[in-house]
N, C-alpha and C positions, 0 to 999 in steps of 0.2 A: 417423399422428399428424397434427394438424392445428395452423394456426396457434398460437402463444400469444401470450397478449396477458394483462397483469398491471394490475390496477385498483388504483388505491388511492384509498383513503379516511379524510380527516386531519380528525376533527372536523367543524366546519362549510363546510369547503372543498369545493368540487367535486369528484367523481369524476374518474380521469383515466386514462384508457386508453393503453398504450406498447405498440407493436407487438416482440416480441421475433422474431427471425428463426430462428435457430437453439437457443436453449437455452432450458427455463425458468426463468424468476428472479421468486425472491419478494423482494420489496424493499420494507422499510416505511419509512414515516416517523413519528418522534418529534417532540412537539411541545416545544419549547427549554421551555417555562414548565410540564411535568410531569416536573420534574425525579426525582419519585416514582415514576417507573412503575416497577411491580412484575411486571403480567401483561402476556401475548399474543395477541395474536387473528389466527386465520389462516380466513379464507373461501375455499373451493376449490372447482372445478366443473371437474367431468373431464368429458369425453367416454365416458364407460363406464356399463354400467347395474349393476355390479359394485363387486367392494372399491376403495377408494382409500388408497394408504399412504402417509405423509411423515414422515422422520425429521430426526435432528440425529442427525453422525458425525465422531468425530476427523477422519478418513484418507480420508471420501469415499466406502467404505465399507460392506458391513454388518456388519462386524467391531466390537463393542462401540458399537453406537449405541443411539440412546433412539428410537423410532417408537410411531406411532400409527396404527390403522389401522380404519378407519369405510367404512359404507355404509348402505343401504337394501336389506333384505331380507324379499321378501313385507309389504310396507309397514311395517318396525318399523325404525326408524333404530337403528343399533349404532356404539362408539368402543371401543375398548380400545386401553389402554396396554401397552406391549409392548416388550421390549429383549430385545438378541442379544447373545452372547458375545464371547469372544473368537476363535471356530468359528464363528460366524456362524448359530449355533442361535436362531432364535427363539422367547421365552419372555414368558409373558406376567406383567406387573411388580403384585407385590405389593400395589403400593401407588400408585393408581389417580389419575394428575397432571393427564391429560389430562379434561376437561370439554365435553363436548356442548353448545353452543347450539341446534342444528338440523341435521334433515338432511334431505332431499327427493332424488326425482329423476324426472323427466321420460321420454320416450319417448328419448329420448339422453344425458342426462347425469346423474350425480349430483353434490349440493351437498352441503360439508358445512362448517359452521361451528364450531368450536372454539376454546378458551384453555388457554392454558396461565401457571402462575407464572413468574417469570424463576429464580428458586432454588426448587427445591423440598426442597432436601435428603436426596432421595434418590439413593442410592449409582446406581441403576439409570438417572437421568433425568442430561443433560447439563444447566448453567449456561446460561442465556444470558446475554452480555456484551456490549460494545463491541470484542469481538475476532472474526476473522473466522469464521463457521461455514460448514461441507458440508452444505448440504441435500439430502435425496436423496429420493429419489420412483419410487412404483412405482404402477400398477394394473394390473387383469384385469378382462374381461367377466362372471368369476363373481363370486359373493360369496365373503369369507372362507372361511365351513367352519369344518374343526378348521384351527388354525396348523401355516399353509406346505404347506399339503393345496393350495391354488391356486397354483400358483408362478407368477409374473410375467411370467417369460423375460425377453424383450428389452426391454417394456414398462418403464423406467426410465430413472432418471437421474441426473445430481447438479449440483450449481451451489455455487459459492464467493460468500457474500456475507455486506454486514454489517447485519444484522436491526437495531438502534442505532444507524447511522448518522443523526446527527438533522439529515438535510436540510432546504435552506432549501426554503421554499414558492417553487414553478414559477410563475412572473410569465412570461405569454406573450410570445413573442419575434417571431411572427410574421410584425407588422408592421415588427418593428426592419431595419435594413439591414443586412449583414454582409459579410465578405469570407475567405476564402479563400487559404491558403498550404496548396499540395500538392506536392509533389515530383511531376515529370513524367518517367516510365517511365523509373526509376531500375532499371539491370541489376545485382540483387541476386546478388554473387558466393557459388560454391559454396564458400561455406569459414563455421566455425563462428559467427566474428560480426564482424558488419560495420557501423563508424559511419558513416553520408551524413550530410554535411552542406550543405545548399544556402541562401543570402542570398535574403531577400526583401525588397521597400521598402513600409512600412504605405501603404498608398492615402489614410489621413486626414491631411490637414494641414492646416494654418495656425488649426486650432480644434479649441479643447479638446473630446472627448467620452470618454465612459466605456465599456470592453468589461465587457458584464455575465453575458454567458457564455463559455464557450468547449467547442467538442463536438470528441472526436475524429471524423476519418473515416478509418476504417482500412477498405482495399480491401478486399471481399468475400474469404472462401478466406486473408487474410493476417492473423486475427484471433493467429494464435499464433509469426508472423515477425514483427510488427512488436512487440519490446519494452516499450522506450519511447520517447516524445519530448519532448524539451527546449525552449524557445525563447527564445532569449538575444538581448537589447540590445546592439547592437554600436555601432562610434563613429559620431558623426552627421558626422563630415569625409568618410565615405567616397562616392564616386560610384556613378553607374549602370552601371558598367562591371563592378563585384562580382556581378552578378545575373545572368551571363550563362552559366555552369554550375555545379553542384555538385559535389564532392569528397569522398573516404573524409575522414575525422578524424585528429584526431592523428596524418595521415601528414608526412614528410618534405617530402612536396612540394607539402602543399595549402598555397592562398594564403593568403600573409599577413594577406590582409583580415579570417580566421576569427579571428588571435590577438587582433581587439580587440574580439572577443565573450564578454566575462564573466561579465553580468552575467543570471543568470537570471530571467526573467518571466512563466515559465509550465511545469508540469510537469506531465504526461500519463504513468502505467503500465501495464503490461496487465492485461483486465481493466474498468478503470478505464469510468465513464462521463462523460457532461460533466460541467463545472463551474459552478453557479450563483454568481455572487455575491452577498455579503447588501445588502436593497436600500440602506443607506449606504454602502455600498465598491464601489467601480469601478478597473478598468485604465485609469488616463490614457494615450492617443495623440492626436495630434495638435499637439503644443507645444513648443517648441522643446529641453525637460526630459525629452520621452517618446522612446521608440523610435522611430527613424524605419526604419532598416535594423537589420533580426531575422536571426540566422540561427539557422536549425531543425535539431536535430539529432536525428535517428531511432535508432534502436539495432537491427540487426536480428539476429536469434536464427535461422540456418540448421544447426543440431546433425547434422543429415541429409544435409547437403553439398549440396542439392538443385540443378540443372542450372535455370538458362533460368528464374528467376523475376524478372519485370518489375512493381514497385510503384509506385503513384500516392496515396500512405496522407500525411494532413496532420490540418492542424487550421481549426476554423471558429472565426472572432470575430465573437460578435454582439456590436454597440456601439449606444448613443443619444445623441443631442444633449440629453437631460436629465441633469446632473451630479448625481453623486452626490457626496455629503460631504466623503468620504475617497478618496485615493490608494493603493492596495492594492501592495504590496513583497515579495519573496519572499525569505527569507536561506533558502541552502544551508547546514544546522549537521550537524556530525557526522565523522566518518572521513575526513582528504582520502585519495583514492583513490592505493595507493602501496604499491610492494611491501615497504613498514614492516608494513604491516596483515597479519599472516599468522596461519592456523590448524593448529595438529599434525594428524595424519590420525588416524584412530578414534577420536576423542573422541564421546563420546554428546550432552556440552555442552560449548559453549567460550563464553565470554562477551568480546567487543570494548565497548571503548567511545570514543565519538568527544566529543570538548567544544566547545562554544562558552562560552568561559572568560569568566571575572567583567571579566580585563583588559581585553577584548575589546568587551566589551558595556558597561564602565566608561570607554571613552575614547569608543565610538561612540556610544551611546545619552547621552552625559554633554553631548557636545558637537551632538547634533542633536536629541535630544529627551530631555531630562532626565526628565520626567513619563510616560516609557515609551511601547512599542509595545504595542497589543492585537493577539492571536494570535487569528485566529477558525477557520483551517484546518490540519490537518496531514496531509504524506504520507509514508510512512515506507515507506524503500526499502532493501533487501538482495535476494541475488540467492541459487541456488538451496540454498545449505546453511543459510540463514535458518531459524527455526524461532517466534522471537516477537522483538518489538522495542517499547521503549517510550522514550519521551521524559522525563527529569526534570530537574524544576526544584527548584532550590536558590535562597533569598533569605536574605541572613543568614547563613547555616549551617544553615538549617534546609528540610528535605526537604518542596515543598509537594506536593498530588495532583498524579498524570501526567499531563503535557500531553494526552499521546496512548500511546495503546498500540495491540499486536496479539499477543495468547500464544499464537495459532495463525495465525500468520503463514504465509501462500499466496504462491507466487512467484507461481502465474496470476492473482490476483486482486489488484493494489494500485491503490487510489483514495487519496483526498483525506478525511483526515475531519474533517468538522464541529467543532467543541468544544458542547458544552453550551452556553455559557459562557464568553465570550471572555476569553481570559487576559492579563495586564497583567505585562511584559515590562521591569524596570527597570535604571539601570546598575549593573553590581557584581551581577547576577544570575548564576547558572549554568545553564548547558543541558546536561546528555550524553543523546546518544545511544547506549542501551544494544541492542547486539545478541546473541541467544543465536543460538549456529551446533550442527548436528552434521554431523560427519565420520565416522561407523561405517563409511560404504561406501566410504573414499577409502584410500588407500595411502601417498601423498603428501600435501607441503605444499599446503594452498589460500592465494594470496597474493589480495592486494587490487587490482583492474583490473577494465580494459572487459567481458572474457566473463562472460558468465550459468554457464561455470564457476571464472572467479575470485570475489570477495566483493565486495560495499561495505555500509558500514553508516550510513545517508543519512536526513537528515530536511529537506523543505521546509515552511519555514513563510511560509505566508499570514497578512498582519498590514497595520494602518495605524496612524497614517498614513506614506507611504512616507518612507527615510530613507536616506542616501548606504552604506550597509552592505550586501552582497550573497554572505557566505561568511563563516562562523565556523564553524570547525573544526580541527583538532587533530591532529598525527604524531607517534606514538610515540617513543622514542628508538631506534635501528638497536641502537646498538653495546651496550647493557647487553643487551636479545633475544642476539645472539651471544655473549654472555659466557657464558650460561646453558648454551648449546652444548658451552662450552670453547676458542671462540676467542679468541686474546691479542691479534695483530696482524694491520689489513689494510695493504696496499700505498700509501704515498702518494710523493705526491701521486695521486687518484683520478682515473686517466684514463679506465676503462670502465666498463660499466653494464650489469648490476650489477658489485657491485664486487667485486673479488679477495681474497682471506684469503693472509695470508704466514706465521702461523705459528697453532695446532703443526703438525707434520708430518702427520698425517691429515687436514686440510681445507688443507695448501698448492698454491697455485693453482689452488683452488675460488672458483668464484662464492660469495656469500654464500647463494644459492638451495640451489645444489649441494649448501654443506653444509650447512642445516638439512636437507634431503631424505636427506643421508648419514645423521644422527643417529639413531638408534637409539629413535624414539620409542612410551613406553608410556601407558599411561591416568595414571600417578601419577607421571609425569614430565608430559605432558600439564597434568594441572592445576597442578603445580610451578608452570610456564612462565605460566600463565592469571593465576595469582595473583601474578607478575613485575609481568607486563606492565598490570594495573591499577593496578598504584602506580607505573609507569615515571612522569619528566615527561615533557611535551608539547612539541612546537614550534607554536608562536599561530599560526593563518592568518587572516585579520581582514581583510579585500576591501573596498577601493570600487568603482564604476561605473569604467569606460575603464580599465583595468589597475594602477589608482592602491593604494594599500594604508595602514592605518591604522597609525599609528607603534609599534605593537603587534604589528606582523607580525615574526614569525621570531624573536622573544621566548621564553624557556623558560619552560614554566608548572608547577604543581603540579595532582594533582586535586584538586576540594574537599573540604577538611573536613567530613564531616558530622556537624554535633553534634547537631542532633536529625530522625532518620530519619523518614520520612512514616508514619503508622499508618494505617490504612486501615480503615473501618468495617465493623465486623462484619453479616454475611450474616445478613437474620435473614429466617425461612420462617414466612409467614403457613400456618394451621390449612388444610390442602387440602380438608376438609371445609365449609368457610364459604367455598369461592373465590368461589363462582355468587353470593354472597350482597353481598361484597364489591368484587366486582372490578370496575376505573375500567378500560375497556377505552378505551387509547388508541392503537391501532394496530391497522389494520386491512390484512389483503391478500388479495387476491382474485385468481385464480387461475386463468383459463381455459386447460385442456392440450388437446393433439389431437395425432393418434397421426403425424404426419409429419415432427418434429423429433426424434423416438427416438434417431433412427440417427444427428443430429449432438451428440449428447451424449455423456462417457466413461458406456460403463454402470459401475454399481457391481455387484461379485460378493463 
């Protein structure tokens, strides 16, 4: 296999070639003012003079995906549509979604160009959405034949991405100046997960400029150690003496300097790629209001235990001395991270949800910007029993479209997504974060923390103009959860952590851990407990900048009322027969494979 390198092509824009290293990724762009798009266009040029097959798969998969699979044979260009079971039989579909624009192939490659509807209505063909897809991909030197007469073997692949994603147009960065915050050969211990945190000081001062991107660099080989990364504002009193090493997180004995870092300003998942900003919104640094001293916090994922791994994995900020508009803000909304937030074990679905409450957003947005914040990005984070996550917003009492969603939510793959449509954020608004989880493989309680095997259920949102607010979010109530249980009383005054249960007699002098994990739990007690816990109240967490908190914090909240639920427009399936005839092809991806990244991709079987 040979280099890949993915082109795209956005209406009148230039073409633009991305060197992929290891995997392939088809990645389009939507254009923000086609809000209409219906169909897809996918251009591919393989290195083969043989079949080429690319599908869409729950699971990554060839277990019930939708594929297509085309070539050139003996000069006749061929596409059929085709879908596999749940055996992974492949059969070829009915009802023919896939459409040929051209196919060609040269003394080395074949091309082929094709569309597809985004719904077609068929039980056989997958949706495409704003939620993440498995694309997976196969060729062979032969052609087709009869179906699955050429078997692929090794020749395959799969990739997590989001086809919808309506990114901003790439404004080159070139010439911009930037600078660099990496952690320097950080000895990543052998144990399941580990936070670094290390202080850096912004190089920009005494003038205002704007970061208009920001790229991760994650070390070669540490694409699936390095989690995520954070990068929090920390207080502007502190010195240069903070910078002089870094430290695990939330340990006991890391310096104090880390507790006056709150306030988030930038979030990276894995997966994820940079982040463009839209060209009226920039990261102010340089002014006496912006970050002077950041500190960065890594998340590392070692499941493996692995011995002797040394990381140098950060982030780039390109900036310009041309000012943009607005001042771009990040609020953390959703679940605070807390062993409140738990899930019963073998539940198929468990649903959390996390708030950024009306009160919340009714004293902060009242009193800094009454006329609201506009939302233009969102990243939506849970960890690996996640299964979809969406964002909803409540005005009034009434349920508007979702911020943001993902109903095939991927731990390996979370980015930043786009909005259509910048959303307008006012006081007396509601935010939850709704997380679905399953548990069929777990035994025990999954509580809410740092491991990629505990949970969070997290949402940042990018928004201007920036405003003194940096966390809205929500904690269950503990002790009505325990009630459910059948605990009466814990121990007080509460000296340890977690806390201790005094009566009845089967959970005394249990953790409160201990004993939900004692509990006896089934699937219809499971959801019992799920339909608790979303009427439980809340406790308000409500953040300023420098550890400050808005007079709404640690307040008891209710969830909102909803009196009138969001409807959602119905799906409607343009005639498959008239697509060639109809269709406004606004997305284009092109696709150059070669056969020497095979082997760094999970094959699909």
């Amino acid at each position: 296999f040979f280099p890949v390198r993915v082109m795209r092509h956005w209406n009148s824009l230039p073409r633009k070639a991305v060197d992929i290293s290891s995997v392939i990724v088809f990645k389009g762009r939507l254009d923000r003012a086609l809000s209409n798009l219906v169909a897809l266009a996918l251009r591919l040029e393989v290195r083969t003079r043989g079949y080429v097959g690319f599908g869409l798969s729950a699971s990554g998969g060839m277990a019930s995906a939708d594929i297509v699979v085309g070539g050139v044979e003996r000069g006749q260009p061929y596409l059929q549509d085709y879908f596999t079971d749940e055996n992974r039989v492949l059969k070829k579909d009915p009802q023919q979604d896939y459409h040929l624009e051209y196919a060609m192939e040269n003394s080395t490659h074949t091309i082929l160009a094709f569309s597809r509807e985004l719904h077609t209505c068929d039980t056989n063909d997958k949706s495409i959405t704003e939620s993440t897809v498995r694309v997976i991909w196969a060729y062979h030197h032969k052609d087709m034949g009869e179906a699955g007469k050429n078997y692929h073997g090794s020749n395959r692949g799969t990739k997590s991405l989001r086809l919808l994603n309506p990114e901003r147009e790439e404004v080159s960065s070139a010439s911009l100046p930037y600078f660099d915050l990496t952690n320097k050969d950080v000895p990543v211990p052998d144990k399941d997960t580990t936070y670094w945190c290390q202080m850096f000081k912004i190089p920009v001062q005494h003038e205002k400029h704007h970061v208009t991107k920001v790229e991760p660099l994650i070390q070669k080989g540490h694409e699936n150690l390095v989690h995520h990364i954070l990068l929090y504002q920390c207080s502007s009193n502190l010195n240069d003496s903070v910078l002089d090493y870094g430290h695990e997180c939330y340990h006991p004995n890391m310096p104090d300097s880390f507790l006056t870092c709150e306030t988030v300003i930038f979030a990276w998942a894995i997966g994820g790629e940079g982040f463009t900003y839209p060209p009226h919104v920039g990261l102010s640094i340089g002014t006496a209001a912006d970050p002077l001293f950041v500190l960065m916090e890594v998340h590392y994922d070692n499941p493996s235990y692995t011995e002797g791994l040394i990381d140098n994995s950060g982030l780039r900020l390109i900036y310009t001395p041309v000012l943009r508009k607005y001042d771009a803000g990040v609020i953390e909304a959703g679940l605070w991270v807390s062993l409140f937030h738990n899930i019963p074990p073998g539940m198929p679905e468990f649903v959390s949800e996390g708030h950024c409450t009306l009160e919340c957003l009714e004293e902060a947005l009242g009193a800094e910007r009454p006329a609201g914040i506009q939302v233009f990005a969102v990243l939506l984070h849970a960890h690996l029993a996640g299964r979809a996550i969406r964002m909803r917003h409540f005005h009034n009492g009434e349920e508007q479209k979702l911020l943001a969603y993902d109903d095939e939510f991927d731990f390996n793959f979370q980015e930043f997504q786009y909005l259509k449509e910048e959303r307008t954020i006012l006081p007396g608004d509601n935010l939850v974060t709704e997380c679905h989880y399953s548990t069929v493989d777990r035994i025990r309680m999954t509580w809410g923390g740092l491991s990629t095997r505990n949970e969070m259920c997290l949402s940042y949102l990018l928004y201007y103009p920036r405003i003194n607010l940096t966390r809205c979010a929500s904690i269950p109530d503990i002790m009505e959860q325990l009630q459910f249980i059948g605990v009466k009383e814990i121990y007080r005054p509460v000296r340890t952590w977690p806390f201790i249960i005094k009566s009845p007699k089967q959970y005394k002098n249990l953790s409160f851990m201990d004993a939900m994990n004692k509990f006896k739990w089934s699937k219809s007690e499971g959801l019992s407990y799920n339909q608790l816990v979303l009427k439980l109240p809340v406790n308000v967490r409500c953040s300023k900048t420098d550890n400050a908190e808005w007079s709404i914090q640690g307040m008891t909240a209710l969830p909102p009322e909803i009196e009138r639920p969001y409807k959602a427009e119905p799906v409607i399936c343009s005639s498959s027969s008239c697509l060639s005839c109809s269709l406004f092809l606004t997305l284009l991806c092109i696709a150059y494979i070669t056969a020497s990244t095979i082997g760094n991709t999970g094959p699909f079987v």
